[in-house]
N, C-alpha and C positions, 0 to 999 in steps of 0.2 A: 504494500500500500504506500503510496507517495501522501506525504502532506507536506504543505508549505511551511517549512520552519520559521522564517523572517522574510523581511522585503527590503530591498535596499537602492537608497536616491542617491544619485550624483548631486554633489551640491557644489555652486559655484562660490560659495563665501560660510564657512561655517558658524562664522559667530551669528551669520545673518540668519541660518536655521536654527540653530540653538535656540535663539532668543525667540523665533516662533513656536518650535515643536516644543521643547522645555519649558519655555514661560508662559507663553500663549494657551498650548494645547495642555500645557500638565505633565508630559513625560516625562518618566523616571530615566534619566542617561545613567546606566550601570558599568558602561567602559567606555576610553577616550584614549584613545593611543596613535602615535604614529607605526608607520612602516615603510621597507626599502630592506634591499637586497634582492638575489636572485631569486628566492622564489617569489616575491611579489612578483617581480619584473614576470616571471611566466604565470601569473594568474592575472595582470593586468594588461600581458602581453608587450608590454613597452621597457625597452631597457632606460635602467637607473629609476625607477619610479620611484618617488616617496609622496605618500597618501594618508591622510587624518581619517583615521574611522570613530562612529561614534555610535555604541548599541544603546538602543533602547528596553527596557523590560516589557514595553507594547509588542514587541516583534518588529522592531525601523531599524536600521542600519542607514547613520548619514556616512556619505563618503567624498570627502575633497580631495583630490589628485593634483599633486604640486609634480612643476617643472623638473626633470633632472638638470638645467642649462643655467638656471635663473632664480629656483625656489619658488617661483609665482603662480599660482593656479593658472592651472591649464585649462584655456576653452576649449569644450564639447566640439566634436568636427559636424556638422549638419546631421551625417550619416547615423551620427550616434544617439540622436531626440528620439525619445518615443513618449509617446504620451502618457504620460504619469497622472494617476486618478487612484485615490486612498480612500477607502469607503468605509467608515469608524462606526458601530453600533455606540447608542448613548442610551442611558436608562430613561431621561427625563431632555426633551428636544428643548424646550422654553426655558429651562433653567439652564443647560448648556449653551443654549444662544447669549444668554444674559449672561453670563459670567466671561465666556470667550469677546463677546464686545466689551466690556471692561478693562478684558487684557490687552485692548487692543487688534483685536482679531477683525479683517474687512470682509464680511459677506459678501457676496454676489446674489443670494435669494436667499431669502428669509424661510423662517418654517414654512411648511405645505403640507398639502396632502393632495398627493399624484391622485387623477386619475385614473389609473392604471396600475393593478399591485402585481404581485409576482405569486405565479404559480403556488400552493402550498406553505405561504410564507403571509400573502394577505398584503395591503397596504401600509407601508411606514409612512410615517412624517419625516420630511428630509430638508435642510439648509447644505448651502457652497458655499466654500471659502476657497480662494488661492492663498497657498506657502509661498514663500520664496520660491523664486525659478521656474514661476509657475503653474507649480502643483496643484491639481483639483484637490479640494475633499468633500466629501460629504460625508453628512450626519445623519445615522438613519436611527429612528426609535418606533422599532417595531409594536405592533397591539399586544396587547398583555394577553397571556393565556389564560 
């Protein structure tokens, strides 16, 4: 059986995600380490790579990728975007709105309630927000059983 252990974002500025994911959203960062040497370099595929990873106890993994030439974060090549969208169950959608707009957090749409529920699952009430870099999320607080 496969299951998804973690999930993990490229980030172009990591204080700029911290201060979202950690302050913003709440998460617990439980490691924060650099790396470099050769076996990064073959799991990132790029010689001399040194990288900032940072786990979360949610299942996130940020990851900054600094220059071997320069020490500077490295821009993403086009080829390498893919559309990043983070779907967080929340117990209570209205009190999570209101607390993440306090911390500074910028919606894009407010609670709701879709039209349209899912298969066995029924209707959630959902809000959007973008992270840094673009990231969707949504917040979904499913019907009570």
């Amino acid at each position: 059986m496969i299951k998804l252990h973690h999930a993990c974002i490229t980030v172009s500025n990591m204080d700029q995600a911290l201060a979202f994911y950690r302050d913003i959203l709440g998460f617990k960062a439980v490691m924060d380490f650099e790396v470099s040497g050769e076996e990064w370099d073959r799991i990132f595929e790029y010689k001399g790579v040194r990288a900032r990873l940072v786990y979360f106890e949610e299942g996130l993994e940020l990851t900054q990728v600094y220059s071997p030439d320069d020490g500077k974060p490295l821009d993403a090549r086009p080829w390498d975007h893919g559309y990043t969208f983070l779907i967080l169950d929340v117990d209570d959608l209205e009190k999570t709105y209101a607390t993440l707009l306090d911390r500074g957090a910028k919606f894009f749409a407010p609670p709701q309630l879709p039209k349209v529920g899912l298969p066995n699952l029924g209707k959630a009430k959902v809000a959007h927000l973008r992270a840094p870099d673009g990231v969707r999320i949504s917040l979904l607080e499913w019907p009570k059983k």
